[in-house]
FISE-619290 format. One record per residue (C-alpha): residue number from 1; x, y, z; chain. Coordinates in steps of 0.2 Angstrom, whole numbers. Each point is the difference from the previous one (the first is absolute). Example, Ala and Ser with C-alpha at 12.3 -4.5 7.8 and 13.67 -1.06 7.14 Angstrom:
@seq->1, x->62, y->-22, z->39, mol->A
@seq->2, x->6, y->17, z->-3, mol->A
# end
This chain:
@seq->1, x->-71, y->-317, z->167, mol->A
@seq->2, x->4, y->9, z->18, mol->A
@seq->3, x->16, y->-8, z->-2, mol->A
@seq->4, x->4, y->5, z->-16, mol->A
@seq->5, x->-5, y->19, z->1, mol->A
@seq->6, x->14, y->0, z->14, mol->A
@seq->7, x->15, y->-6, z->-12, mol->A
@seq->8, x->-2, y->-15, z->10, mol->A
@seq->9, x->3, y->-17, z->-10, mol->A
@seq->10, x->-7, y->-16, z->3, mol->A
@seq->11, x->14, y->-14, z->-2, mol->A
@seq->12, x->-6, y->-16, z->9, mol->A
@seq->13, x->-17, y->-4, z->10, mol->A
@seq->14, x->-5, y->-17, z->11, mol->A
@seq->15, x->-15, y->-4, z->4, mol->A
@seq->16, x->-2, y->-12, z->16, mol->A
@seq->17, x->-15, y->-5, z->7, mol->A
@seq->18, x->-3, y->4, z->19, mol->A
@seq->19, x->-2, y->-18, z->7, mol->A
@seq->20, x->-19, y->0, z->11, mol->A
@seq->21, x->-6, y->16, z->-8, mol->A
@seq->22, x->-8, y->-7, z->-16, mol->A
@seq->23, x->2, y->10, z->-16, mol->A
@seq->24, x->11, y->11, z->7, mol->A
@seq->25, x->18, y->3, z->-5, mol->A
@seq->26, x->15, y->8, z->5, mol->A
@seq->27, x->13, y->9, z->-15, mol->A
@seq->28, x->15, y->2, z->-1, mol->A
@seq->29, x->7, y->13, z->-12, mol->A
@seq->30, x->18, y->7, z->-6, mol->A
@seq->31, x->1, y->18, z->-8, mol->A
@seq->32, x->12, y->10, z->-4, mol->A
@seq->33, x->-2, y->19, z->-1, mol->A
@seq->34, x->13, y->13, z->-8, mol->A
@seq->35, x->-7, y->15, z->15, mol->A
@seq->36, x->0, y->-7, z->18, mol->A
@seq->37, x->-11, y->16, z->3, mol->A
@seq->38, x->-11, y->-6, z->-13, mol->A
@seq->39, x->0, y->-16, z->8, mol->A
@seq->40, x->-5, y->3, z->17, mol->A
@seq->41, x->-15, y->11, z->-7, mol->A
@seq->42, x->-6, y->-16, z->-10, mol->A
@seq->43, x->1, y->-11, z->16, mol->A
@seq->44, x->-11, y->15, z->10, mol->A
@seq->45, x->-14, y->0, z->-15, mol->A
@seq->46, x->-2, y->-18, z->-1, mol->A
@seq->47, x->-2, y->-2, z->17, mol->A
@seq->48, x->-19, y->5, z->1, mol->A
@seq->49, x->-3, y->-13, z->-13, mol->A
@seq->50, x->8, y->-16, z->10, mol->A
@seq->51, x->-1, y->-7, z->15, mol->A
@seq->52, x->17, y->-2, z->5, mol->A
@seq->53, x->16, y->4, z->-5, mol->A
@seq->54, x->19, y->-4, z->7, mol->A
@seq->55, x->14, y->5, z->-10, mol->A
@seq->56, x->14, y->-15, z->2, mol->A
@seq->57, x->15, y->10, z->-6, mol->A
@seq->58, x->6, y->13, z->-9, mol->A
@seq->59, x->15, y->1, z->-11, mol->A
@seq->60, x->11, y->10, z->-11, mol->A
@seq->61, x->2, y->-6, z->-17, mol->A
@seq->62, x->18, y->-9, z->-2, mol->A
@seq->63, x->11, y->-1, z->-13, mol->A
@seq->64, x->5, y->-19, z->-8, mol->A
@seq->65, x->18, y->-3, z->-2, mol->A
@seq->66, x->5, y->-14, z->-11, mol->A
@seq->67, x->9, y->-13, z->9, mol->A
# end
């Protein structure tokens, strides 16, 4: 729902679990976002709520051209 109120959407998400820590897991998550200002300010309020975060990349949306 943070997510969400930020224009942030959801596209993909993983869920691995972290080998010796039993019942815990690691996620990995793909967005896309129309306001990279809006974006940054979601990261910054879910923060509290987690206990870790590390952005892999970030990139612009593309066009596809037909081959």
């Amino acid at each position: 729902s943070v997510l969400s109120f930020y224009g942030v959407n959801l596209t993909k998400i993983q869920s691995l679990p972290i080998i010796g820590r039993e019942w815990e897991y690691q996620f990995y998550v793909d967005l896309t976002f129309p306001d990279i200002e809006r974006y940054h300010q979601s990261l910054e309020a879910i923060r509290p709520l987690i206990s870790g975060l590390k952005t892999l990349g970030e990139y612009p949306e593309g066009r596809q051209t037909a081959i």
